[in-house]
N, C-alpha and C positions, 0 to 999 in steps of 0.2 A: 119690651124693647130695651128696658134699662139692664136688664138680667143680660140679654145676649151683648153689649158694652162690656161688660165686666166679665163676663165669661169669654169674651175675644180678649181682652186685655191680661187676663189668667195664662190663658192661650200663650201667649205674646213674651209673659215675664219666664215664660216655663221654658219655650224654645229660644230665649236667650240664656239660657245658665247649662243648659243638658245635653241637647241633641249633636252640638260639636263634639261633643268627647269621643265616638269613635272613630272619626278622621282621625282627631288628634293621637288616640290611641295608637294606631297602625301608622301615624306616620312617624313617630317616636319608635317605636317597636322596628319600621322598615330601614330607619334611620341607622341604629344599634344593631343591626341585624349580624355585624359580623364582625362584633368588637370582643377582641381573644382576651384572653386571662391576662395579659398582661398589663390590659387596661381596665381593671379591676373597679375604679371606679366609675367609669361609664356603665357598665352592666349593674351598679346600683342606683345607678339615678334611675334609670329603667324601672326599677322595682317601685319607685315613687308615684308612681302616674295613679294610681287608687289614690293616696293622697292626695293630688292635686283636684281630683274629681271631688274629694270631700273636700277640697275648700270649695270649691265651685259648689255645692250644698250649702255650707255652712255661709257663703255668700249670699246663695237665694235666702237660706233662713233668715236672714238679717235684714233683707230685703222684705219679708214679709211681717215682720215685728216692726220695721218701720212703717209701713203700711195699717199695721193695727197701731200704734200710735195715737193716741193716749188712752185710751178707752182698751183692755184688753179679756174685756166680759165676755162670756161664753155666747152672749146673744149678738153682740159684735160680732164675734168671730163666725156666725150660720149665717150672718147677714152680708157681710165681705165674701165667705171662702166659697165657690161656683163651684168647686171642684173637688173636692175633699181627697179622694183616692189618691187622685194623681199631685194633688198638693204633698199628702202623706208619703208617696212615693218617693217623690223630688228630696223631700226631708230626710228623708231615710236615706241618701245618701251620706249624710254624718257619720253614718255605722263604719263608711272606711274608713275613718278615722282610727279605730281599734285593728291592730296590727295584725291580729289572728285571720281576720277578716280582709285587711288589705294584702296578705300574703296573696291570696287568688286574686291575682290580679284582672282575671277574666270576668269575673262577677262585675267588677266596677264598669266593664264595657258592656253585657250585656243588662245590669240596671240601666242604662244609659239607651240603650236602643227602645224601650219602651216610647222615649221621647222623639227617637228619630224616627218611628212611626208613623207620626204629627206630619212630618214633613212629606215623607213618602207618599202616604195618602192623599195630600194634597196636592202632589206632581201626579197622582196615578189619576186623581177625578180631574185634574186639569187638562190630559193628555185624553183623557177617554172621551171628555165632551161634556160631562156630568157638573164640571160647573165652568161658568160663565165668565164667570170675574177675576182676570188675571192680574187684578192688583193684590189677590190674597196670593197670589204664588210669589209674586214681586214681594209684597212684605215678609212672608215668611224666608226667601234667600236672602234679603238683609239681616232679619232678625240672627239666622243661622251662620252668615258670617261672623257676626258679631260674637255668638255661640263661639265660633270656631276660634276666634282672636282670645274671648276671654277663657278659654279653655288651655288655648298655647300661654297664656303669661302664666294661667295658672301653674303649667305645670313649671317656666321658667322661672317662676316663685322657686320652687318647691324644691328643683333643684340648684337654684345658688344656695338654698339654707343647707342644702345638703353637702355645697363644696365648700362652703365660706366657715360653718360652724367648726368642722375639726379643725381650720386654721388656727381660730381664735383659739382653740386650744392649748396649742403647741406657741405662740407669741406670750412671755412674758411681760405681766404690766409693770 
């Protein structure tokens, strides 16, 4: 019983960092959908959103070193992690961090649908009859707004560094 605690809780940490990103995607992408060359800079923030997805990694990853806190042994870490694959996965969102990588910008959305699976799934056995307990559907739409809010700052991060840093360039100290 203590295993399945912590593998709901795994659950839990994972569908708050991932599975909002492809709303966020396409609502960013539907937003921009029809900003001309003249607005040159709009159509780069666009190009950002792999980026903001790799913080939102690089957030969970933080979140999970804090979690292994203090103790960071190998035998720690079989005894915490319930999930490995899909931890590994999560983590590997950092990779768009490397530019080559965040160029496809489509890869960062559909890494990200692996997690919005989680959710589906659990609207598709809730709707069919297959399970019972609709406080697991209720928690997971909380968890996944929350997904979707830290996923929209992320990317609102990502783009003021991307409006505000050329300023600071061009301002003499």
């Amino acid at each position: 019983m203590d295993n399945d605690f912590f593998l709901y809780v795994q659950h839990l940490e994972m569908l708050a960092f991932f599975p909002g990103y492809p709303l966020v995607y396409y609502l960013i992408r539907f937003i921009f959908r029809n900003t001309s060359s003249k607005y040159g800079r709009l159509t780069k923030i666009v190009s950002k959103l792999p980026y903001a997805y790799a913080l939102t990694g690089t957030l969970y990853l933080s979140l999970l070193l804090k979690n292994l806190y203090p103790d960071y042994t190998l035998e720690n870490l079989q005894h915490r992690i319930q999930q490995p694959f899909l931890i590994i996965w999560g983590i590997s969102s950092i990779l768009f961090w490397i530019p080559a990588i965040a160029r496809k910008q489509i890869f960062s959305m559909l890494h990200s649908l692996v997690f919005f699976f989680f959710i589906v799934r659990d609207v598709f056995f809730q709707l069919a009859g297959f399970s019972h307990d609709s406080n697991n559907i209720k928690n997971d739409m909380r968890i996944y707004t929350v997904s979707i809010f830290l996923n929209l700052i992320a990317f609102i991060l990502i783009a003021s560094l991307q409006v505000l840093l050329p300023l600071r360039k061009k301002t003499p100290i």
